[in-house]
C-alpha positions, 0 to 999 in steps of 0.5 A: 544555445547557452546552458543555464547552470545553477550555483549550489550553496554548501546549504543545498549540498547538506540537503543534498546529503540529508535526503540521499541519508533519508532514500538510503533508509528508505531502502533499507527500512532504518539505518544501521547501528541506530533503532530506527525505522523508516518513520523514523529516519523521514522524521530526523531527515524533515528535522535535519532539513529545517534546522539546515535551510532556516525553514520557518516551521509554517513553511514547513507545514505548508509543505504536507499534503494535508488531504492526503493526511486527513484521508489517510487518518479518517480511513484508519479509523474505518479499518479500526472500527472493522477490526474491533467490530470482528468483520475480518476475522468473521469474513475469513473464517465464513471463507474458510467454511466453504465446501470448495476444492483447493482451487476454489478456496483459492479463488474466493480467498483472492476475491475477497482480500481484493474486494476489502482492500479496495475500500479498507487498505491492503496492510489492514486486511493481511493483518487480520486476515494472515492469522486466521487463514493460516489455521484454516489451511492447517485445519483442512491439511493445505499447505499455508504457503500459496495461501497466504502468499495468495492473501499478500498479493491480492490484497496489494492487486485489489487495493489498487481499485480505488483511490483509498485503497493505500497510501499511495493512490491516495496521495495520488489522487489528493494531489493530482485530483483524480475523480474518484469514479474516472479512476475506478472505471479504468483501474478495475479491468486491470486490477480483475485480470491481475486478481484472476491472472495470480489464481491461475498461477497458484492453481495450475502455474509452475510451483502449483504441483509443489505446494499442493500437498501440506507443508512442514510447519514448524513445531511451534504451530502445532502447540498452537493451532487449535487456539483461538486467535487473539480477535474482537468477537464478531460484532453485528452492530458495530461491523454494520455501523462501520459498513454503513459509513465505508459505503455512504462514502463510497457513495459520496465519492462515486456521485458526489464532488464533495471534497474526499477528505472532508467526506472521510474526516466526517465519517470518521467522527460518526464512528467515533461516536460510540457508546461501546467502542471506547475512542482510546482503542479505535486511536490505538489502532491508528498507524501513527508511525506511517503518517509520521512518514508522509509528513517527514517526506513531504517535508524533505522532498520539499527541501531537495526541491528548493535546490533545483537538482531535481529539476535539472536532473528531469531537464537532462532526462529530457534532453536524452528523450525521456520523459517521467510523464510518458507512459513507458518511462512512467512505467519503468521509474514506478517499478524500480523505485517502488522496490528500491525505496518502497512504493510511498517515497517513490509515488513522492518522488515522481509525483512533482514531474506529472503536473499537467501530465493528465489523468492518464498518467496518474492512474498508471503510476498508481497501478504500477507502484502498487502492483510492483510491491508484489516483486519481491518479499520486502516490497511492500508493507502487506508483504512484510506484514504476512510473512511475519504473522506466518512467522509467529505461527511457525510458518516461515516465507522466505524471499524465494518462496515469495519469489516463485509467485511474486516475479511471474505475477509482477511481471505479468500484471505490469504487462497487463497494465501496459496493455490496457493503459495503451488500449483506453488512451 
């Protein structure tokens, strides 16, 4: 049977490169000798693009899942309205006041960082729960490491709950179209058992004896410790007014089909209404750079698109036996990119290849990518994001103490995924 081969211009050779540029940056987090970040590179790369292919600027534009932007934006200012209200700050410190054992701490620690991840992303809540468990643990002489390591690695587990727990499942479930209560119906047996499987491994798996005891902190710390974190004071109006409008939408989207994103986009706007919070401050706590992100990607991947080298490279996938759409090697590619280019650019790279695949195959791939970003230090945001709060108070993770829990963990809630995804299909 004759082969179709398909002849690629020095256009779609230039597209070829600018995208292979945009992975490599993806990979390393920037590009070397040049201050950029990932948002940046993805942003030169959707410019690259444009100016390589004539790209009209709407065609562009077309490319970006506006939805996913919107929703991801509306949710931003949730979290913001949260965070200025002073809810983290206050929910840790109530956790830290319990009168519990080391490995009751523990639990509740993981509980709750799951729970709040759910609904209000994982990266916003390590960012302002890191500070304030580390001055707990150093105030009941723990050591900060499983504790913090712990916050990390629920907080990725737990945001994979829902489809507005990060990025990634929201991308996934604005493209895909997964109903909102379908998806948490499957995704919370896993997503418990993980939160329930990282406990058991901090409180009585290898490494548990080790980091019982207090740690040695650095000196700046100590110098430290005993000052007040730099947080909004708790705020009872404005945390029950952000409250109120996270659970009407939950509710919306459990019950409902009213479009996510508009649903979100509105209550957005009921919380910019303030007479307290000024709007200047809400924005400022937006994540510009990581919406700059998804648009650049959206846009570069449409480009590499265009040049028919992803579909040929899926055809001969197939040809071999594999498919992107099966469970096992959906499993495989979601692990491995989430921590080659991190789990965002690889949701967006295998996205293309599940139309029509069903709903199954979306709820794997946002478990897999998302659990996978506890494997290693550097694979996920949330991680970073911990491991460099701890750093400013003289607590330092490093890639192998992340790598005593995050391996095992990975490995084992992967599995149970694999599981369980068997068992409900």
């Amino acid at each position: 049977m004759p082969t179709t081969v398909l002849h690629h211009t020095a256009t779609d050779w230039g597209i070829v490169a600018v995208f292979a540029i945009v992975y490599l940056g993806m990979f390393l987090g920037g590009l070397p000798r040049l201050k950029l970040d990932r948002s940046g590179v993805a942003l030169l790369g959707a410019i690259a693009v444009i100016a390589l292919s004539s790209l009209p600027v709407e065609d562009a534009a077309r490319a970006i899942d506006l939805p996913t932007i919107v929703l991801l934006f509306a949710f931003m200012v949730v979290s913001a309205q949260m965070r200025l209200g002073g809810f983290y700050g206050a929910v840790t410190r109530q956790v830290g006041a319990l009168p519990l054992s080391r490995g009751g701490l523990l639990a509740v620690l993981i509980l709750v960082a799951g729970a709040l991840s759910a609904v209000f992303s994982n990266d916003i809540i390590c960012l302002a729960m890191t500070p304030v468990v580390a001055r707990l643990c150093l105030q009941r002489g723990l050591n900060p490491l499983p504790f913090l390591i712990g916050l990390a690695c629920a907080a990725n587990i737990g945001s994979a709950a829902t489809l507005i727990g990060n990025p990634q499942n929201m991308l996934i479930g604005s493209v895909l179209q997964l109903p909102f209560g379908s998806y948490v119906r499957q995704a919370l047996p896993p997503v418990l058992a993980g939160l329930f499987v990282l406990w058991l491994w901090l409180v009585v798996g290898p490494g548990a004896r080790a980091t019982a005891g207090p740690a040695a902190v650095d000196a700046p710390f100590a110098a430290v410790a005993d000052v007040p974190p730099e947080e909004p004071d708790f705020d009872p109006w404005q945390t029950a007014k952000g409250l109120l409008v996270a659970g009407a939408l939950m509710a919306i989207f459990l019950f409902t089909d009213w479009p996510r994103d508009v649903a979100a986009l509105v209550g957005a706007g009921v919380l910019l209404l303030s007479r307290r919070l000024h709007s200047s401050h809400v924005l400022g706590l937006i994540d510009w750079p990581l919406l700059i992100l998804f648009m650049g990607l959206f846009v570069v991947n449409h480009a590499f698109e265009t040049t028919g080298l992803a579909a040929q490279a899926v055809a001969w996938l197939g040809s071999q036996g594999v498919h992107l759409a099966q469970p096992g090697p959906l499993l495989v590619a979601g692990a491995l990119l989430s921590n080659l280019v991190s789990n965002v650019p690889a949701v967006m790279l295998l996205l293309p290849h599940l139309a029509g695949a069903g709903e199954h195959a979306g709820v794997l791939l946002a478990l897999v990518t998302t659990f996978a970003g506890n494997l290693l230090l550097v694979g996920s945001i949330a991680n970073l994001i911990v491991a460099d709060l701890a750093r400013q108070q003289g607590i330092t993770i490093d890639w192998k103490s992340h790598a005593v829990t995050g391996i095992p963990v990975t490995l084992l809630t992967l599995a149970l995924v694999w599981g369980w995804m068997r068992f409900v299909n």
